[in-house]
C-alpha positions in Angstrom: 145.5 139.4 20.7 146.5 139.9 24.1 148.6 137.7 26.2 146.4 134.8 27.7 146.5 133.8 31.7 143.5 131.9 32.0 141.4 129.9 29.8 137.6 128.2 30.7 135.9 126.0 28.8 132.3 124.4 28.0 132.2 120.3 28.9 129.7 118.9 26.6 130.1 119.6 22.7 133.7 121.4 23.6 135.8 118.7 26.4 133.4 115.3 25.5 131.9 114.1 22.7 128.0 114.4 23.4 125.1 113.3 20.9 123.3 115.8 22.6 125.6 118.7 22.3 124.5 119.5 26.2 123.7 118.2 29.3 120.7 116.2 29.6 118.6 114.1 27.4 117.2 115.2 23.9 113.7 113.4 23.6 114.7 112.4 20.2 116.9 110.0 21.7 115.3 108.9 24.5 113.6 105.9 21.9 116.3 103.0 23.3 113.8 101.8 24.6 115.4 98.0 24.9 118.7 99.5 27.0 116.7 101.5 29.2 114.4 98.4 29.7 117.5 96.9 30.5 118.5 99.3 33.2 115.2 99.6 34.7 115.4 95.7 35.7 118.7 96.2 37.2 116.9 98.4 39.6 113.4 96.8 40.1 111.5 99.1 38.3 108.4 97.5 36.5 107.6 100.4 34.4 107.6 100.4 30.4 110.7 102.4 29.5 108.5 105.0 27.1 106.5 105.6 30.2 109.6 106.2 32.4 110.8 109.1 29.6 107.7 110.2 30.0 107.6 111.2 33.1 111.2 112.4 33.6 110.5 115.0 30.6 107.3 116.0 32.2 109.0 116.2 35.7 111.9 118.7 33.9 109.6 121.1 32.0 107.2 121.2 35.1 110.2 122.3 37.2 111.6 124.8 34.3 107.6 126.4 34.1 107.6 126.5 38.1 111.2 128.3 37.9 110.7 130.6 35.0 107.3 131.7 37.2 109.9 132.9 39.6 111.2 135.1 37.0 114.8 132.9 36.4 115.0 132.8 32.6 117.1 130.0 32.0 115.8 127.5 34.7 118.3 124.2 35.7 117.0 121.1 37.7 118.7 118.9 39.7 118.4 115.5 37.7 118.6 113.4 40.6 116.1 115.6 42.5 113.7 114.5 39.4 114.3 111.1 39.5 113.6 110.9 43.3 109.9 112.3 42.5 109.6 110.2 39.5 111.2 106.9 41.0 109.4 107.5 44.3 113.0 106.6 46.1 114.3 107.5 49.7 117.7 106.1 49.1 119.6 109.0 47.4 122.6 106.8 46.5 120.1 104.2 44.5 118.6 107.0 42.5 122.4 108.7 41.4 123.4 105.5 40.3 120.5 105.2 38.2 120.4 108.6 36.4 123.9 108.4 35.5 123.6 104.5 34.2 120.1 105.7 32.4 121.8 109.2 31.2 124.6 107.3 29.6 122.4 104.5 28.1 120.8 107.3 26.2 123.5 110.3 25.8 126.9 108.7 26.1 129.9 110.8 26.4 133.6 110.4 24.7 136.3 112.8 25.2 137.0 114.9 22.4 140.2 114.4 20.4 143.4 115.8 21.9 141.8 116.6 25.4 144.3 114.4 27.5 147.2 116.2 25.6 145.5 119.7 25.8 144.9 120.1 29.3 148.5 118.4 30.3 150.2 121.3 28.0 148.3 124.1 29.3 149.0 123.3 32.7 152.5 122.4 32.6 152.2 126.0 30.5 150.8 127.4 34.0 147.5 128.6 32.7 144.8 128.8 34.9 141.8 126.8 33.5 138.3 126.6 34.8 134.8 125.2 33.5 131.9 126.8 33.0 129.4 124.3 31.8 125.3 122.9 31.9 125.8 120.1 33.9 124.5 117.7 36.7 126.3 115.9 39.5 128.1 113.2 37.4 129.6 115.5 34.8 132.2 115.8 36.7 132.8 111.6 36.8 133.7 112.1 32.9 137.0 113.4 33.5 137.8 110.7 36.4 136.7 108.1 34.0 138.8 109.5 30.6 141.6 111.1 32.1 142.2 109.1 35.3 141.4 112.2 37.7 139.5 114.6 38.7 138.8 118.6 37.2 140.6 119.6 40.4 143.2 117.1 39.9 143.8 118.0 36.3 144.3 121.5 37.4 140.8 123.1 37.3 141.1 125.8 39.6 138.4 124.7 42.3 136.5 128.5 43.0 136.4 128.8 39.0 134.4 125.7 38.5 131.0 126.6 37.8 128.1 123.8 37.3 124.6 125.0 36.6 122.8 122.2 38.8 124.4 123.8 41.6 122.5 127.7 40.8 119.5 126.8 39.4 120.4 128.2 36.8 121.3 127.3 33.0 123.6 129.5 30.3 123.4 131.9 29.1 123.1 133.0 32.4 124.7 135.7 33.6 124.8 134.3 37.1 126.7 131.3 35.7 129.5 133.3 34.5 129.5 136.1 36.8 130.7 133.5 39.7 133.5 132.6 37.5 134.5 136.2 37.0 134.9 136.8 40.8 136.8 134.0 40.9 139.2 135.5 37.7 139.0 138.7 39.5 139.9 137.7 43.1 143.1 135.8 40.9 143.7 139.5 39.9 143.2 138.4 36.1 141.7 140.8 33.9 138.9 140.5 31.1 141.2 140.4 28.5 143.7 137.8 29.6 140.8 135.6 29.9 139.9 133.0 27.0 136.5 131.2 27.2 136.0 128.6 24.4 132.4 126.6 23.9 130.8 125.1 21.0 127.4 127.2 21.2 127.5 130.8 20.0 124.2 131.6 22.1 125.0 130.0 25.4 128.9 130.1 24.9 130.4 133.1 22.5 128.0 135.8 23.4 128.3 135.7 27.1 131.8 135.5 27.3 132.3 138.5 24.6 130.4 140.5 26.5 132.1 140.3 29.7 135.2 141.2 27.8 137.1 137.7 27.5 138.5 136.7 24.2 136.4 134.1 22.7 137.5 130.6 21.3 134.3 128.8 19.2 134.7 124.5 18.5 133.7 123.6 15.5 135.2 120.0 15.5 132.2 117.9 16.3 129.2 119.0 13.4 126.8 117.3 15.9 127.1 120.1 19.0 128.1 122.6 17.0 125.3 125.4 17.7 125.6 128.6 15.4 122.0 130.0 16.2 122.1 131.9 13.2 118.4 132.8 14.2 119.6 135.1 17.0 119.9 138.5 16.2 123.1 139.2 18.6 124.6 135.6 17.7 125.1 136.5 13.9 126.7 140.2 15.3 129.1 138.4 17.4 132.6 136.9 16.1 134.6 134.9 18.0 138.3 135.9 18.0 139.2 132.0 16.8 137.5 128.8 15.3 139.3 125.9 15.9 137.9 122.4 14.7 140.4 120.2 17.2 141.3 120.6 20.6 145.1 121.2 19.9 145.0 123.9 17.8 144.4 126.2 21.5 148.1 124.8 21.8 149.3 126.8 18.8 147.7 130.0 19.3 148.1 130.3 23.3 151.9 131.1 24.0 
């Protein structure tokens, strides 16, 4: 393998522990009903919980059908955007506070094993890191609330941060990781000093492999793990390493 400069990771499956395996509620779970009852009377809203899901999820998937018309194959909304349409809110502030408290009630997120550890040796290490990742506007709070500080603060370089609410697009994208890869390039790093590891071999592996970057697949949390041994160019694509805990990077990057 060759020598490794920079490294970017996935967020949810890969850096937190997420039911989900991704940003953004799975149906399946949305049936807490009584917590999200709970959290709707925080914030004066006197609708039944189930019918509250219901509308968020029909909000999302009208927004994906009205993007995918527009020919962007993997659509991304902007959650809070949603719940302003859904809520019927004018105060932006009110309706972010109540995605993330209703997005935690029904996805909450733990860091993974080892993270705090992980990032502190690869930066004193001086590798640059970056994050390409699904997200919405309070992923990023997940580090400040684990770890104390921010990505940028942890040493996320700031132009190789890439969150998908902010292109309208989801991964696989290619849009997603090409911005990273300008950023890489204008760092004058080169494909194959670049490491991208993820827990989805679709959205994660594949992409990265065929920009060139050496490929890291988690395995250490059976509930995200994604193998999409349905797709054709998943089961032809190897990662160059499996690692099942965070801290195993720590052994293999020198």
């Amino acid at each position: 393998m060759r020598p490794i400069r920079a490294i970017i990771f996935d967020i949810y499956g890969t850096l937190f522990i997420s039911r989900s395996g991704d940003i953004g509620t799975a149906e399946a779970m949305a049936h807490k009903t009584a917590r999200i009852r709970d959290v709707c009377r925080r914030y004066g809203v006197d609708e039944p919980p189930e019918r509250i899901t219901q509308r968020l999820f029909k909000g999302i998937r009208t927004a994906h059908e009205r993007r995918r018309a527009s020919g962007i194959t993997h659509p991304e909304i902007e959650i809070d955007l949603i719940w302003k349409k859904v809520l019927g809110w004018k105060d932006n502030h009110r309706i972010r506070k109540f995605a993330l408290e209703y997005e935690w009630t029904v996805n909450p997120c733990y860091p993974m094993p080892g993270l705090d550890e992980t990032l502190r040796v690869l930066r004193r290490r001086g590798l640059t890191m970056g994050l390409i990742s699904n997200a919405q506007f309070f992923t990023p709070l997940l580090f400040r609330l684990f770890l104390g500080a921010s990505p940028e603060e942890l040493g996320f370089t700031p132009d190789l941060i890439v969150y998908s609410y902010q292109y309208g697009q989801a991964k696989p994208a290619n849009k997603l990781f090409a911005k990273c890869r300008e950023g890489l390039r204008a760092q004058g790093l080169f494909p194959v000093n670049i490491v991208y590891i993820g827990n989805d071999m679709q959205n994660d592996i594949l992409p990265a492999s065929k920009l060139g970057w050496q490929t890291v697949l988690f395995a250490g949390d059976q509930r995200s793990l994604r193998l999409r041994e349905d797709c054709a160019d998943c089961r032809r694509t190897r990662p160059d390493l499996v690692i099942t805990d965070l801290r195993e990077l720590l052994d293999w990057i020198l």
